[in-house]
C-alpha positions as CSV (number, residue, x, y, z in Angstrom):
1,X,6.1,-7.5,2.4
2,X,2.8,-7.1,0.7
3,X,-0.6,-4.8,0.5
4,X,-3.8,-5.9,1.6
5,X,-6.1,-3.7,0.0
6,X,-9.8,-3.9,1.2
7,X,-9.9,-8.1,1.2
8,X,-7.5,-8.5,-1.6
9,X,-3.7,-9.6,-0.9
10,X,-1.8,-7.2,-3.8
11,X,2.0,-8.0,-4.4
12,X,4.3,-5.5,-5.5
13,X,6.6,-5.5,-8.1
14,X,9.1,-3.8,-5.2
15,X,8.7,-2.1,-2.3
16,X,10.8,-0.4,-0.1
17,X,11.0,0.8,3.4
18,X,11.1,4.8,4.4
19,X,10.7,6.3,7.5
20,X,6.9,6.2,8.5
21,X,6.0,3.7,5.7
22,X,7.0,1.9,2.1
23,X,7.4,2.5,-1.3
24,X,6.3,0.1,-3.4
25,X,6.1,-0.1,-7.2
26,X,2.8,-1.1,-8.7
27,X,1.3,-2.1,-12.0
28,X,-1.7,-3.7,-13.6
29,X,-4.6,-5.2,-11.1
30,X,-2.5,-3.9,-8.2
31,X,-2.1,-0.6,-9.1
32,X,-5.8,-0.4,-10.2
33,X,-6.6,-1.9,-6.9
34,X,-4.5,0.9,-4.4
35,X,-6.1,3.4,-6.9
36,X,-9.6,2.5,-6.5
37,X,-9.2,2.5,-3.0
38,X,-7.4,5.8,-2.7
39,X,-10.2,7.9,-5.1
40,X,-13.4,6.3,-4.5
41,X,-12.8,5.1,-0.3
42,X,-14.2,1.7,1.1
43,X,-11.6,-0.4,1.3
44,X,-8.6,-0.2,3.8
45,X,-4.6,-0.3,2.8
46,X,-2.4,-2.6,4.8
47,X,0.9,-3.7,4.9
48,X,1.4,-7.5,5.6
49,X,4.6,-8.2,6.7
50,X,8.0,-6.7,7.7
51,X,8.1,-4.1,10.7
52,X,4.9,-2.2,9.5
53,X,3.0,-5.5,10.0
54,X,-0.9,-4.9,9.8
55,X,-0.2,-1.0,10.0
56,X,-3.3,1.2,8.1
57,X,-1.8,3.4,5.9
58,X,-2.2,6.3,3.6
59,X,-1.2,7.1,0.2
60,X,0.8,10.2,0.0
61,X,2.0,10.1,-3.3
62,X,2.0,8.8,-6.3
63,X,5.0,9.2,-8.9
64,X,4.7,7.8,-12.5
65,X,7.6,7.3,-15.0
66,X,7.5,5.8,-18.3
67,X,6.1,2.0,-17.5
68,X,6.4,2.5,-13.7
69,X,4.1,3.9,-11.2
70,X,5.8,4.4,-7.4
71,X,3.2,5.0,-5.0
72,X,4.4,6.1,-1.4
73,X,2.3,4.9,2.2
74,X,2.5,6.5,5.5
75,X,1.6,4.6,8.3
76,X,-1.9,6.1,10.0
77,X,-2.6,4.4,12.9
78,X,-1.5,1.4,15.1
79,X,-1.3,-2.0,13.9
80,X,-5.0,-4.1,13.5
81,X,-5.1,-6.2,16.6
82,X,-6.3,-9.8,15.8
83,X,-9.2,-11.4,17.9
């Protein structure tokens, strides 16, 4: 699985399922990336990928430890239909 986030493809260092969504560990240009788009709006967060394929979602938390930053999704809407 990875993000889509706005019209950028973002890859995880991990990321794990959880009911209603994924964890997924981020640093660097990816992190900065779910950040921006989190704080300052515009751009969309997707996952690509796995059962939650194309699925909007939400960040509802982000947890940072020493060098590591896990950011938690919830799902918030259907998946994107393709034309």
């Amino acid at each position: 699985m990875e993000l889509i986030v706005g019209n950028k493809r973002v890859i995880p260092t991990a990321m794990t399922p959880i009911p209603g969504g994924v964890e997924a560990q981020l640093a660097g240009e990816a992190l900065l990336s779910v950040l921006e788009a989190t704080f300052h709006g515009g751009a969309t967060i997707e996952v690509l990928g796995g059962d939650l394929d194309r699925r909007p979602m939400d960040v509802a938390e982000i947890r940072m430890e020493g060098a590591s930053t896990t950011v938690t999704l919830v799902c918030s809407g259907a998946a994107l239909r393709l034309n």
